[in-house]
C-alpha positions, 0 to 999 in steps of 0.5 A: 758277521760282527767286528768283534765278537768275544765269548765267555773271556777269562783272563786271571792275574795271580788267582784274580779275575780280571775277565770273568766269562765276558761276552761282547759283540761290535757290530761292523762300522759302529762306534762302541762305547765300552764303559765301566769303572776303573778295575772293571776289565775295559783295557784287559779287554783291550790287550787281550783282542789286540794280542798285548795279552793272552786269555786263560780261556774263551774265544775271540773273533774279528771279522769272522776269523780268530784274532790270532790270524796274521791277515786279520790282525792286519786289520786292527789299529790301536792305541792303548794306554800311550802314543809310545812316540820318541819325544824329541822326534818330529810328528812326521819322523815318529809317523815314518818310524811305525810305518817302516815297522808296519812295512807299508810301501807308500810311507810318505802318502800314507802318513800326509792321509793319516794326518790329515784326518786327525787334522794334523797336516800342518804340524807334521814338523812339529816336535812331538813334545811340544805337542799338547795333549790334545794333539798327542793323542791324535798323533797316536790315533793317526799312528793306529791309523797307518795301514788302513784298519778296518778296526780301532781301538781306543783306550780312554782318547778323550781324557783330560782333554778340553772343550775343544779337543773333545769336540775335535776328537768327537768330529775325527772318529765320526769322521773315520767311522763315516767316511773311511769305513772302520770300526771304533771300540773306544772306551771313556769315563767321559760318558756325556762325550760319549753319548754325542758318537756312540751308536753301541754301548757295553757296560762292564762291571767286574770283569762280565758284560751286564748289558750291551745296548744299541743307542737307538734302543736306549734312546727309547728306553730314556725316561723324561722328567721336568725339573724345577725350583720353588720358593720351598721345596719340601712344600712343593713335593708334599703338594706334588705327592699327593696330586698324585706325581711321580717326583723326588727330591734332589737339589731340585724337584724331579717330576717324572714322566709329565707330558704337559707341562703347562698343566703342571705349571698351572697346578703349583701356581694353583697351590701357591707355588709359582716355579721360578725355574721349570725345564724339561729332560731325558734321563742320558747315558750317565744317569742309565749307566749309575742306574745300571750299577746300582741294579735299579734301571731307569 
């Protein structure tokens, strides 16, 4: 059993396919990257598993039930497109308001345990609209929190924020995946942010799922390459060529799949092309990703 399994999902707006037979599978406790270009159906996917919209056609399961079922629909929290907070309204007091819409018995404890793990208990009297936005969206994933889900979902968290709020976003749901048991669909264009969490990738384009993948698979599918700068590049790569390496030319020279890099040192030393810069790398999520839209697969 899958936290979400979807089949061949259509979803059209006045004749345009913004779903086209999508396929997808989260696994129980995973945290699922969903990724793609704007238009590509990610947020459609979204609403159409959280109910906000209805498919034209396709099935659509959580935890083994039809995402219509009143118990399972209990299960899922989500926050899609904005917190819908009342501005002038305390962090608290808006909290208090979605758990009496929820009908929760415990409201007071389960906004304090909300709170406290997206890091907010010091701020429950704070204003929401003197919030930054770091905060603002953690306020929103707190209020997907309420009620406990064994799903969330989560619709571009980490944009715009800072260095510190992605860090502190990233530390929340690696947090709520391990400690609370639930599983994260989130999708991002941030992708180097994504990769630090995800344990599952699906990539969308046009509305079809070309490629799920799990992180640990695609760790071992990533390429290595040694980039460097010398004092003429053009030279370098010709010299490059014909010893027989697999580089290209960017800013930098790209020599692929090279093991030792001393002996590629020694060897544009030899030739009178001493690098002064020389690092080596794997190819990471964003590179795997243009690749994949480009139809050529690292």
């Amino acid at each position: 059993m899958n936290a979400i399994e979807i089949h061949d999902l259509t979803k059209s707006f006045r004749g345009m396919y913004a779903l086209d037979g999508l396929s997808m599978t989260v696994p129980i406790g995973s945290i699922y990257g969903f990724i793609g270009e704007n238009g590509s159906g990610k947020s459609t996917t979204e609403k159409c598993i959280c109910g906000h919209l209805v498919p034209d056609k396709g099935k659509i399961t959580l935890f083994g039930k039809p995402y219509t079922d009143a118990g399972v629909r209990a299960k899922v929290g989500a926050l899609i497109e904005n917190t819908g907070c009342f501005p002038s309204s305390s962090v608290y007091a808006n909290l208090m308001m979605q758990a009496i819409n929820l009908g929760l018995k415990d409201r007071s404890g389960e906004i304090e345990r909300v709170l406290k793990i997206v890091r907010m208990e010091d701020n429950a009297r704070l204003t929401f609209k003197k919030c930054s936005l770091g905060m603002k969206q953690r306020i929103g994933i707190a209020m997907a929190l309420l009620g406990d889900p064994a799903l969330l979902i989560l619709d571009e968290p980490i944009n715009g924020l800072d260095t510190d709020g992605m860090r502190l976003m990233r530390e929340i749901l690696v947090d709520i995946t391990k400690n609370y048991g639930c599983t994260v669909l989130i999708s991002s264009h941030i992708l180097g942010e994504l990769e630090k969490i995800a344990t599952h990738y699906g990539i969308i384009r046009q509305g079809k799922m070309i490629k799920e993948i799990a992180a640990s698979e695609m760790d071992g599918r990533k390429r290595s390459y040694v980039s460097l700068k010398t004092r003429d590049t053009q030279a370098a790569y010709d010299l490059l060529r014909r010893g027989g390496y697999n580089v290209k030319s960017e800013e930098e020279l790209r020599v692929y799949d090279v093991d030792d890099t001393t002996r590629l040192s020694a060897y544009l030393m030899q030739n009178g092309f001493a690098p002064s810069e020389l690092k080596k790398h794997k190819i990471g999520l964003e590179e795997y990703y243009v690749s994949l839209m480009s139809d050529e697969v690292v």
